[in-house]
ZAVO-451800 format. One line per 3 residues: number of its first residue (from 1); their letters; for each residue x, y, z of N, C-alpha, C. Coordinates in Angstrom, 3 decimals. Layout:
N
NUM = a = X:Y:Z:X:Y:Z:X:Y:Z | ...
This chain:
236
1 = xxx = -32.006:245.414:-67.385:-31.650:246.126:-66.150:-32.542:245.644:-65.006 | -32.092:245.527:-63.799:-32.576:245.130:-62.791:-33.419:245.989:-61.902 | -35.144:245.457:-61.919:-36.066:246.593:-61.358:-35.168:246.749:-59.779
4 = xxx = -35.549:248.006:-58.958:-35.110:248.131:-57.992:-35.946:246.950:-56.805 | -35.279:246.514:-55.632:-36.039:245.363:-55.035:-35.662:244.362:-55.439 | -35.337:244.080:-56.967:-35.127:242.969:-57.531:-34.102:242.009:-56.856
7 = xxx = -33.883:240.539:-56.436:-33.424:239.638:-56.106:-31.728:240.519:-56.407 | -31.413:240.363:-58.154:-30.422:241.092:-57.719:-29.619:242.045:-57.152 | -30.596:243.112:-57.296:-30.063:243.992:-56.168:-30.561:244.240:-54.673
10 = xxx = -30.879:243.045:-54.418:-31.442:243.016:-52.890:-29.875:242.673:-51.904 | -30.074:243.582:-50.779:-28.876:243.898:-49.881:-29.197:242.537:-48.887 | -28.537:241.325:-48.324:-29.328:240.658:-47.097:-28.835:241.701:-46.183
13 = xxx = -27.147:242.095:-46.297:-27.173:242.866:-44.638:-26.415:241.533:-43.967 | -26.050:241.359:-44.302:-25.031:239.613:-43.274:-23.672:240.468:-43.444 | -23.149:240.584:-41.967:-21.848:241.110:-42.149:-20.816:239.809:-41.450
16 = xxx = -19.924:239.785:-42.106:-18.632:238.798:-41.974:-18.300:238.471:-40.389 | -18.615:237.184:-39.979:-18.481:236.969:-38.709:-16.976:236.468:-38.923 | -16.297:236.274:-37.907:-14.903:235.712:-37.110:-15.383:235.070:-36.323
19 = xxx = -14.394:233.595:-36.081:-14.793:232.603:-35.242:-13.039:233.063:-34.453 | -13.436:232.630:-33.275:-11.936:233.365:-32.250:-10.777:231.862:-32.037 | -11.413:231.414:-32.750:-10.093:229.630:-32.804:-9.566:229.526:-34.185
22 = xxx = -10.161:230.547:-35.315:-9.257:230.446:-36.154:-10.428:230.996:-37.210 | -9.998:230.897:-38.795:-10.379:231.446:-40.178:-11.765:230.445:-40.606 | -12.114:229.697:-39.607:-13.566:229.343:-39.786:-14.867:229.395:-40.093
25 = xxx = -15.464:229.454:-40.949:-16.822:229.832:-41.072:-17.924:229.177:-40.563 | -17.649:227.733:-40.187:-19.111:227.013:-39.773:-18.880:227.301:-37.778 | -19.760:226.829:-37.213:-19.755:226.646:-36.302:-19.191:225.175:-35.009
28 = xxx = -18.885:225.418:-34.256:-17.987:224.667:-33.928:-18.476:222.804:-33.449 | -19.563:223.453:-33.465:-20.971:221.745:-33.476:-20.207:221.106:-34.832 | -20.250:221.918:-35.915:-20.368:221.435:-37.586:-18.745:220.934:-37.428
31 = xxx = -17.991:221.757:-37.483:-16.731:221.873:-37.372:-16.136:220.782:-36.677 | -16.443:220.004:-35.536:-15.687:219.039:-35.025:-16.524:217.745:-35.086 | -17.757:217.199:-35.853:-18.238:216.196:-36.145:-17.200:215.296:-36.063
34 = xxx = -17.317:213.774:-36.118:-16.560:212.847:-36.073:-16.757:212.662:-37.587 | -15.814:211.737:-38.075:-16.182:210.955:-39.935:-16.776:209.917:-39.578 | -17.742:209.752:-40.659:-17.685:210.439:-41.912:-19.327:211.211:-41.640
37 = xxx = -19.582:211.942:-40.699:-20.611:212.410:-40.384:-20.647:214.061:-40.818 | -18.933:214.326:-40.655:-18.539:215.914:-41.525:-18.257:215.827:-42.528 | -18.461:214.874:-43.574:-17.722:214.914:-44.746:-19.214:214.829:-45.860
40 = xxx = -20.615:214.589:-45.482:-21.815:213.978:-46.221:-21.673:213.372:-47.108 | -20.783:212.245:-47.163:-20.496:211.452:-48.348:-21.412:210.193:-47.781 | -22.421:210.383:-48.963:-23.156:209.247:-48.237:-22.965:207.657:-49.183
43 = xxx = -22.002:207.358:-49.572:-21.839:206.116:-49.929:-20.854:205.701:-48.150 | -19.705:206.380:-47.935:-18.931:206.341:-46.934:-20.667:205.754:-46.081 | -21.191:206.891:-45.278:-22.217:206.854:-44.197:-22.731:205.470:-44.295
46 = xxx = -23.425:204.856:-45.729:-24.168:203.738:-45.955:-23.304:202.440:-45.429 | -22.268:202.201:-45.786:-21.527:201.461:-45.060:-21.169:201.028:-43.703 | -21.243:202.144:-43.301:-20.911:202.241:-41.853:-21.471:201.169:-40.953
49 = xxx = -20.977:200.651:-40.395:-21.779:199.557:-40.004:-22.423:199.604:-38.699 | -23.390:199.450:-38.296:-24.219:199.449:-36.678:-23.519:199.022:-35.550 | -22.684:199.346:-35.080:-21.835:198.984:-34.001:-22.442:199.526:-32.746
52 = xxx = -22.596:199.283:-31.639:-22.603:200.299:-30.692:-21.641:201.367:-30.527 | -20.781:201.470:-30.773:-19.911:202.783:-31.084:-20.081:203.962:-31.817 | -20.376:203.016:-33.114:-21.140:203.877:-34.329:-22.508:204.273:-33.878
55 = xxx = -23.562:203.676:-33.289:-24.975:204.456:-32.853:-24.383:205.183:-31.979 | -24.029:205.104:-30.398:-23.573:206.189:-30.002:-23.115:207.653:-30.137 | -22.248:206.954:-31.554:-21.806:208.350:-32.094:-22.804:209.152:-32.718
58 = xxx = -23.739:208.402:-33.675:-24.622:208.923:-34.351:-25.955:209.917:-33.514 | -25.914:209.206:-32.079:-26.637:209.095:-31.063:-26.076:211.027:-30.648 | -25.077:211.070:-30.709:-24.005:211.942:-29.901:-24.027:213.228:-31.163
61 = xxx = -24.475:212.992:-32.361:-24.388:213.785:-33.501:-25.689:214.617:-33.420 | -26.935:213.699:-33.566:-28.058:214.732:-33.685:-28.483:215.127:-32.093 | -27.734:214.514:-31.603:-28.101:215.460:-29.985:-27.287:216.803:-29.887
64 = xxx = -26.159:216.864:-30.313:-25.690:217.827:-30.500:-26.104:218.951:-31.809 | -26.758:218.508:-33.085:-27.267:219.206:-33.628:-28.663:220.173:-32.888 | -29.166:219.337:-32.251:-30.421:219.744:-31.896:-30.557:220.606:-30.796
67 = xxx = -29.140:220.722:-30.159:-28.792:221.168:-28.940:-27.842:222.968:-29.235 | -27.736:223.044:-29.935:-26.535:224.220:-30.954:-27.581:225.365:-31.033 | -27.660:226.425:-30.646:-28.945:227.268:-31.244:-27.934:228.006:-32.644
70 = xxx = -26.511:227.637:-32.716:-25.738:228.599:-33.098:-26.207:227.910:-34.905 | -26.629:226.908:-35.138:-26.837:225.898:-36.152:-28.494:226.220:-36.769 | -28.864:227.272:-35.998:-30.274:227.934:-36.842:-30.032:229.358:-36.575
73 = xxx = -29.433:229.997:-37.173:-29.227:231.542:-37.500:-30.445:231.815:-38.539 | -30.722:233.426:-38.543:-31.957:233.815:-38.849:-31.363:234.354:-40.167 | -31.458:233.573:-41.213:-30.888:233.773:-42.184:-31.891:234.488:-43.440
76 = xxx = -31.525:235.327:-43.611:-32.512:236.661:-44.426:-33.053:236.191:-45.626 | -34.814:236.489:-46.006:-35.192:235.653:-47.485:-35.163:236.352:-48.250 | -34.660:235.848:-49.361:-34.624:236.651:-50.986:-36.306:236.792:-51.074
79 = xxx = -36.086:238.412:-51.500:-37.832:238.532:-52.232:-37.923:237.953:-53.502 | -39.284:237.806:-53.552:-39.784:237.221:-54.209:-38.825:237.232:-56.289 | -38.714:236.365:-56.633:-39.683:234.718:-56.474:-38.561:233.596:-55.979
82 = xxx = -37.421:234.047:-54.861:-36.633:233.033:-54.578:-36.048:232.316:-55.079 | -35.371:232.666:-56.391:-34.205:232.071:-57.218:-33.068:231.933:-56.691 | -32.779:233.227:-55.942:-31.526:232.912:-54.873:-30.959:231.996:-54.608
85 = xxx = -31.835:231.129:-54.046:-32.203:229.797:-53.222:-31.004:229.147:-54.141 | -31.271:228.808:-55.544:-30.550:227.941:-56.063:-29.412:228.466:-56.439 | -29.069:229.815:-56.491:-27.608:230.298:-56.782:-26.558:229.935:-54.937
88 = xxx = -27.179:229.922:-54.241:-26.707:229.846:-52.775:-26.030:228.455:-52.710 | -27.343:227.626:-53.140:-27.012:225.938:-53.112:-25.991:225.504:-54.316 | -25.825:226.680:-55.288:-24.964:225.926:-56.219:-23.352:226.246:-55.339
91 = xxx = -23.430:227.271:-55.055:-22.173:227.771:-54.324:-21.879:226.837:-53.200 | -22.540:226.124:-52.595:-22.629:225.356:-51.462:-22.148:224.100:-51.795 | -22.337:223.723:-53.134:-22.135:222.801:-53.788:-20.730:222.584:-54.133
94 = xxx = -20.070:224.152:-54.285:-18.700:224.120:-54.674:-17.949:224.513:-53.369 | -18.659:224.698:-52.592:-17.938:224.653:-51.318:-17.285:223.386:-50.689 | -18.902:222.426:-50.980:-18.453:221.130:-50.673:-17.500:220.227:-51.363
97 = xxx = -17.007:220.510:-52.783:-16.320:220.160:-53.509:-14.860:220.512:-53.267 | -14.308:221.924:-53.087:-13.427:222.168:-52.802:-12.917:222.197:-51.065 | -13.791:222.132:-50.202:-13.416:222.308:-48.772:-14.446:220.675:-47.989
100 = xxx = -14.479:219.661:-48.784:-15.239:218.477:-48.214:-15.445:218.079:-46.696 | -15.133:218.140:-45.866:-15.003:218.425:-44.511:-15.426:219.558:-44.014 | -16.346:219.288:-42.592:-16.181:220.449:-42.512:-15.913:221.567:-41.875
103 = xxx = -14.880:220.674:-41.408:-13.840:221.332:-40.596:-12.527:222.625:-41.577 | -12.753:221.687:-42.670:-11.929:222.693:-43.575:-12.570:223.861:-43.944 | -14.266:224.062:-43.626:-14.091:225.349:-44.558:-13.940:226.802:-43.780
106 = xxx = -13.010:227.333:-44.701:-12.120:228.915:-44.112:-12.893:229.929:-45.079 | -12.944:230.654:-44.454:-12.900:232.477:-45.073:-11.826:232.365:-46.105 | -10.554:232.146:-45.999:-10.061:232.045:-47.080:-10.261:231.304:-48.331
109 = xxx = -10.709:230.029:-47.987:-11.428:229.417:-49.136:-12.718:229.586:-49.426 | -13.725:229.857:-48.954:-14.429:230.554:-49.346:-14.039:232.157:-50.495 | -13.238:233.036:-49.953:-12.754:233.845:-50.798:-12.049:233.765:-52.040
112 = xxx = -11.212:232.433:-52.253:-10.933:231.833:-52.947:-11.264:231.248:-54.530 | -12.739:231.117:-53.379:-14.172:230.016:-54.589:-14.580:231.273:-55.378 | -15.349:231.915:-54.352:-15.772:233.271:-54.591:-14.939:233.934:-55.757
115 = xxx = -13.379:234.104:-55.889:-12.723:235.013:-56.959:-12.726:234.380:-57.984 | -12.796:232.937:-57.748:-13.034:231.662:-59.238:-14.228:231.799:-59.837 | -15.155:232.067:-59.401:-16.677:232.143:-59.794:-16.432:233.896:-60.747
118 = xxx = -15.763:234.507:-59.654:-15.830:235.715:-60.779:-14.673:236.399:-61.929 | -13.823:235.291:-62.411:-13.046:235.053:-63.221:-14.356:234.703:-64.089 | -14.839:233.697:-64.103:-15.822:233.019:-65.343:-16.240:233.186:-66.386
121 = xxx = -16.085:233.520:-67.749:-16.155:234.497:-68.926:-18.036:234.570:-68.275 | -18.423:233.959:-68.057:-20.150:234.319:-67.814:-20.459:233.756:-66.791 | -21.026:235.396:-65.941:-21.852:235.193:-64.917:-23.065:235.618:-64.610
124 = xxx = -24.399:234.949:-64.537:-25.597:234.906:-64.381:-25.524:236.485:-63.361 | -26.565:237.214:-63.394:-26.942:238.380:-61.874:-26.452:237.560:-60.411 | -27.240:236.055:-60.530:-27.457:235.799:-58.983:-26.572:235.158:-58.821
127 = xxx = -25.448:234.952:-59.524:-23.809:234.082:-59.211:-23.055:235.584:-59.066 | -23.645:236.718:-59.179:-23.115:237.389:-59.152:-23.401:238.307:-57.914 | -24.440:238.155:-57.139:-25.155:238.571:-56.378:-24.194:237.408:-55.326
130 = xxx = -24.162:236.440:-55.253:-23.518:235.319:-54.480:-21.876:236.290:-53.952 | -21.356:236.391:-55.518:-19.866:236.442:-54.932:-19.632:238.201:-54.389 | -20.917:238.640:-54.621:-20.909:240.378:-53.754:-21.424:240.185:-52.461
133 = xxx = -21.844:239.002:-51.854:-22.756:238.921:-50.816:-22.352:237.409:-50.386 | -21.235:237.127:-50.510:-20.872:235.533:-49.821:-21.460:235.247:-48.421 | -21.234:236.233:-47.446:-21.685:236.360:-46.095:-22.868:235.638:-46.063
136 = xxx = -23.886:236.017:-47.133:-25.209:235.471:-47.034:-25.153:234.022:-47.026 | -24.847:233.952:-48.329:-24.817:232.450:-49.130:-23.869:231.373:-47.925 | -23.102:231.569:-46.959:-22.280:230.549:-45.869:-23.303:231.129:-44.631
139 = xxx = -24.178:232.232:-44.530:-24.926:232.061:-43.326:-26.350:230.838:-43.814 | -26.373:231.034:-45.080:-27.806:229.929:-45.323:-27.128:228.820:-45.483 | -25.617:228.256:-45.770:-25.000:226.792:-45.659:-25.123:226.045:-44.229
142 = xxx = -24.988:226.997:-43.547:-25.492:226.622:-41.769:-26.284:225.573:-41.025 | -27.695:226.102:-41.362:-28.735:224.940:-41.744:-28.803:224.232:-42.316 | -28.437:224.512:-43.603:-28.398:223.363:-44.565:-27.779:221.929:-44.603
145 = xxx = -26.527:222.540:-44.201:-25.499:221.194:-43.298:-26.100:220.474:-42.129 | -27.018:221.417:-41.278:-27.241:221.011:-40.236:-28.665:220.021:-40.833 | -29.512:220.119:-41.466:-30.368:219.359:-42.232:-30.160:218.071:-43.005
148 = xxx = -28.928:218.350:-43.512:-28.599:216.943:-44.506:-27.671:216.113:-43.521 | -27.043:216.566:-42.077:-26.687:215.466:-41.641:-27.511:214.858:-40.657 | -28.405:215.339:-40.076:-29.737:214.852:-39.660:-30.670:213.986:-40.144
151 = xxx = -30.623:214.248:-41.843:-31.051:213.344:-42.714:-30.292:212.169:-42.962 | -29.031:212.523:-42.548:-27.999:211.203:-43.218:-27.998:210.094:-41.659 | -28.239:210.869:-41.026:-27.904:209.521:-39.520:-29.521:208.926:-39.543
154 = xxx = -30.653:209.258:-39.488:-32.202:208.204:-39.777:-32.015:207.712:-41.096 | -31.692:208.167:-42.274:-31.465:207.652:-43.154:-30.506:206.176:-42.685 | -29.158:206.379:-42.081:-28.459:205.564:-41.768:-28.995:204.308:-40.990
157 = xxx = -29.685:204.830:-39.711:-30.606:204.026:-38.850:-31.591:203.381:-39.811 | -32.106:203.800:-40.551:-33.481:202.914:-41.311:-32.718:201.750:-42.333 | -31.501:201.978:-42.583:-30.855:200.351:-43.532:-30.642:199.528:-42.351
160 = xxx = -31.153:199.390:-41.031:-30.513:198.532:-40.142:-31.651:197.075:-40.372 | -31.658:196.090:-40.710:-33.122:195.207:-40.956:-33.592:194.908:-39.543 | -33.077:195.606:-38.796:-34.390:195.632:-37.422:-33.762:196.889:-36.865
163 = xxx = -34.528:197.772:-37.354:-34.327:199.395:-36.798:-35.244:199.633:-35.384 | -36.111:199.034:-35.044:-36.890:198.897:-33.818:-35.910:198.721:-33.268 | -34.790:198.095:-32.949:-33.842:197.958:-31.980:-33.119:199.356:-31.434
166 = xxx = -33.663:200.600:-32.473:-32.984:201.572:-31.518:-34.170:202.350:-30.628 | -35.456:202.024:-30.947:-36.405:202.615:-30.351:-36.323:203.397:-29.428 | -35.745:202.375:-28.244:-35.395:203.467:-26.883:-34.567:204.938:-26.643
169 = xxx = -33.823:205.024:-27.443:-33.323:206.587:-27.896:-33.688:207.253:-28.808 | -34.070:206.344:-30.026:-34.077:207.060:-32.004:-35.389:207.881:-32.023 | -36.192:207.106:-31.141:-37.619:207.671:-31.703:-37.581:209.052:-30.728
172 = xxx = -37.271:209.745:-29.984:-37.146:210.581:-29.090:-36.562:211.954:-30.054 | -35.201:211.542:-30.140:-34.622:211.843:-31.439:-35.296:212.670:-32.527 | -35.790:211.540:-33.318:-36.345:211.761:-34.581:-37.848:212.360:-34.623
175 = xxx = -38.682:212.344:-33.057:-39.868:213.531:-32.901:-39.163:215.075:-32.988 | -38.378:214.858:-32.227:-37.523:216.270:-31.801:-37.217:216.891:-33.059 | -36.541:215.967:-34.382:-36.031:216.465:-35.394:-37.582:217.258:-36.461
178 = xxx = -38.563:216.166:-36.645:-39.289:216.713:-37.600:-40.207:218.018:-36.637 | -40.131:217.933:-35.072:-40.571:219.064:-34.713:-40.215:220.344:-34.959 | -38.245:220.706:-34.741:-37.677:221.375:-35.639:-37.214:221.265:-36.850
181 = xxx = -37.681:220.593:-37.823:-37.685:220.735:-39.272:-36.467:220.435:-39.619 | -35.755:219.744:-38.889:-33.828:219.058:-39.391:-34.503:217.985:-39.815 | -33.905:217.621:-40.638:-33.883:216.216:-41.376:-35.226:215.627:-41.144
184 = xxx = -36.228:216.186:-41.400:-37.674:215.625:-40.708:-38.200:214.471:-41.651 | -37.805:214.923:-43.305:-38.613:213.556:-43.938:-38.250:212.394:-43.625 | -36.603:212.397:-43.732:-35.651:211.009:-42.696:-36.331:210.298:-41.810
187 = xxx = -36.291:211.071:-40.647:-37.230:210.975:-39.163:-38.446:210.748:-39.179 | -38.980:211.440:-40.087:-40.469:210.713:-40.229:-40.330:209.217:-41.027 | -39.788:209.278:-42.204:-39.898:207.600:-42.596:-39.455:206.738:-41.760
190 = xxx = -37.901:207.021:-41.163:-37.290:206.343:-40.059:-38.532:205.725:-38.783 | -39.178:206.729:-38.169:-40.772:206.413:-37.284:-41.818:205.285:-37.760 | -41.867:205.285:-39.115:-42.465:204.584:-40.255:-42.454:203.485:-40.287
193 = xxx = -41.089:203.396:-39.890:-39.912:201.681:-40.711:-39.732:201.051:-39.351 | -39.925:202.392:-37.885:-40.119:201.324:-36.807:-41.223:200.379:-35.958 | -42.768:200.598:-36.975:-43.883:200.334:-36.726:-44.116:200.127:-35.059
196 = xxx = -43.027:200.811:-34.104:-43.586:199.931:-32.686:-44.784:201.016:-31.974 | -45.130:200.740:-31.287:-46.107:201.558:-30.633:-45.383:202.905:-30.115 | -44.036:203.218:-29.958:-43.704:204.130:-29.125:-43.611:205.262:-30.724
199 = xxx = -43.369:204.862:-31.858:-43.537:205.495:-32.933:-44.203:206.239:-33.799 | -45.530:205.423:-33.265:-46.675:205.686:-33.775:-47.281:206.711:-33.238 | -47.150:206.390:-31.628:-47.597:207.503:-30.822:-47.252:208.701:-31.167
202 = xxx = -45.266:208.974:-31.467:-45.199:209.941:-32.071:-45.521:210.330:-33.198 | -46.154:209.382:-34.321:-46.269:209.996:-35.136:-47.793:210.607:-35.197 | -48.514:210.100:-34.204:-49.598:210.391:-34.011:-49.936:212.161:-33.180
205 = xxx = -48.705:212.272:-32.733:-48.899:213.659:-31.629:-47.944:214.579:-32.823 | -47.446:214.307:-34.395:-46.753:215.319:-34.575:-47.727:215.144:-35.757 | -48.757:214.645:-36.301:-50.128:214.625:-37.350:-50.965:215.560:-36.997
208 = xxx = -50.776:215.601:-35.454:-52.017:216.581:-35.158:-52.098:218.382:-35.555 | -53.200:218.687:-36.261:-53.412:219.823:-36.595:-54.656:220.418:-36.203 | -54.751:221.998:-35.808:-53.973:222.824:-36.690:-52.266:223.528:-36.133
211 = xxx = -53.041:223.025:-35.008:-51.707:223.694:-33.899:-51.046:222.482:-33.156 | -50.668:221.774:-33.761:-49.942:220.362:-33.529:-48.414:221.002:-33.888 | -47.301:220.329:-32.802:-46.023:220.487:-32.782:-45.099:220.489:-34.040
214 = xxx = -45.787:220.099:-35.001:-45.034:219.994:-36.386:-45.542:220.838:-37.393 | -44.772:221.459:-38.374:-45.249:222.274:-39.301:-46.024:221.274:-40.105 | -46.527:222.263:-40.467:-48.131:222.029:-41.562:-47.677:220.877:-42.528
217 = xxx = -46.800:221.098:-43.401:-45.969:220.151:-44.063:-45.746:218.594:-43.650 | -45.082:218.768:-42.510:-44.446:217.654:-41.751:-45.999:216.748:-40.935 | -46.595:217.486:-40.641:-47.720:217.101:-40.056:-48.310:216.074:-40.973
220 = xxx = -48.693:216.846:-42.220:-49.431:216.082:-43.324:-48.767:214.752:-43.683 | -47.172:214.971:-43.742:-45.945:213.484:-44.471:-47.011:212.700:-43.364 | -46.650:213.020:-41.470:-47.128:212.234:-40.632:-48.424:211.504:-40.784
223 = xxx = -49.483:212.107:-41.175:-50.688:211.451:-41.180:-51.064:210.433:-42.434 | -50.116:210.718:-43.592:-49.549:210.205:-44.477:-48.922:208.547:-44.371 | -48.064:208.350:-43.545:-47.285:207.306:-42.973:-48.403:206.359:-41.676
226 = xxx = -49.175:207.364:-40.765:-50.089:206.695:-40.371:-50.684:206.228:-40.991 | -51.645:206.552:-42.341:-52.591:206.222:-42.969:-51.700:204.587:-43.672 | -50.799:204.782:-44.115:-50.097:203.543:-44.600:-49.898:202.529:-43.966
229 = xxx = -48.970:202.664:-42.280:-49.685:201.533:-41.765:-50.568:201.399:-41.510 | -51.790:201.580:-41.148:-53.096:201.325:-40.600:-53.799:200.641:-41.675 | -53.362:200.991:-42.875:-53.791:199.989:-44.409:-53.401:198.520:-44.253
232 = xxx = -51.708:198.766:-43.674:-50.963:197.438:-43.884:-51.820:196.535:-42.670 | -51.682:197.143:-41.748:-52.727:196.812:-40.155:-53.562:196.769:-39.678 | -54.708:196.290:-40.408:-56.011:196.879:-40.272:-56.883:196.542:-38.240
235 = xx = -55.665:196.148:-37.161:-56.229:195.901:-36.351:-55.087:197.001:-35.442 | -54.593:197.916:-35.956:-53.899:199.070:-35.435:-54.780:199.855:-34.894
């Protein structure tokens, strides 16, 4: 039986939003991405080839992520010890499976997934906690989307064999990202892989602690990646 407090019977309190253009659940940043930037298929992404069209776009993606306040909702934490976490992401998982785009995903399919999960001859508390509390589990998909495609466009930028060539926009970019915590490990290696001085600098102003622009975390990757080139460079 489940102590009271317990993860499973913890209430978040997320009540069912309506989007006014239709049976939508993501937001309309997520929702009208170009491909294959809504779909996170990252064999598709890897391919993609460096066009100026294609950076632009990519260019046009995390500016608009970063620009959305609607794409960081204050999404409620499971008490302790945060198992949640992985019943949310498995659901997220079958979201992405059945609604791949993500423009497709509806309240109805979501409701859908949700009644499939609870058909299941066996369901765990917190798959069960998921399909009593979906609201939650698509308000924490939010970020999450908004994180892994942030990760997927520096990721994308760093297979280019001269990624310094986007310097003049990327690195601007990719401070901004690990400052708000989207796709920051990306952005930080991406900074990494462009060794130019305008990179470094940033990676030098987002290392700084204790009260430096980057979380504690991100700070440390940074001083991390400095310390590596400055090994490779010893006249840096």
């Amino acid at each position: 039986m489940s102590e009271p407090g317990s993860e499973e019977t913890w209430d978040p309190r997320v009540a069912r939003w309506h989007d006014p253009e239709g049976d939508y659940v993501l937001p309309r940043t997520l929702r009208t991405l170009p491909p294959p930037w809504d779909a996170g298929d990252w064999t598709r992404i890897a391919r993609l080839p460096r066009t100026g069209e294609h950076l632009e776009e990519a260019r046009r993606v995390v500016t608009a992520l970063l620009a959305d306040p609607a794409l960081s909702p204050q999404v409620p934490q499971p008490p302790p010890p945060g198992l949640l976490w992985h019943a949310w992401e498995e659901f997220h998982r079958a979201v992405g499976e059945s609604m791949p785009r993500t423009g497709d995903v509806t309240w109805s399919g979501v409701d859908a997934l949700a009644r499939a999960w609870q058909d299941r001859p066996r369901l765990y508390p917190l798959q069960r906690h998921v399909v009593r509390h979906v609201e939650a589990a698509m308000l924490a998909l939010i970020p999450s989307l908004r994180d892994d495609i942030a990760d997927s466009v520096f990721r994308w930028l760093a297979l280019d064999p001269d990624p310094a060539r986007f310097g003049e926009w990327a690195v601007e970019l990719a401070e901004r990202c690990v400052t708000e915590d989207i796709g920051a490990d990306s952005a930080l290696d991406f900074l990494g892989a462009l060794r130019t001085e305008e990179a470094v600098s940033a990676l030098r102003r987002l290392s700084a602690q204790p009260n430096g622009p980057a979380s504690w975390q991100n700070a440390e990757a940074a001083r991390s990646i400095l310390f590596d080139l400055e090994s490779d460079d010893p006249d840096r």
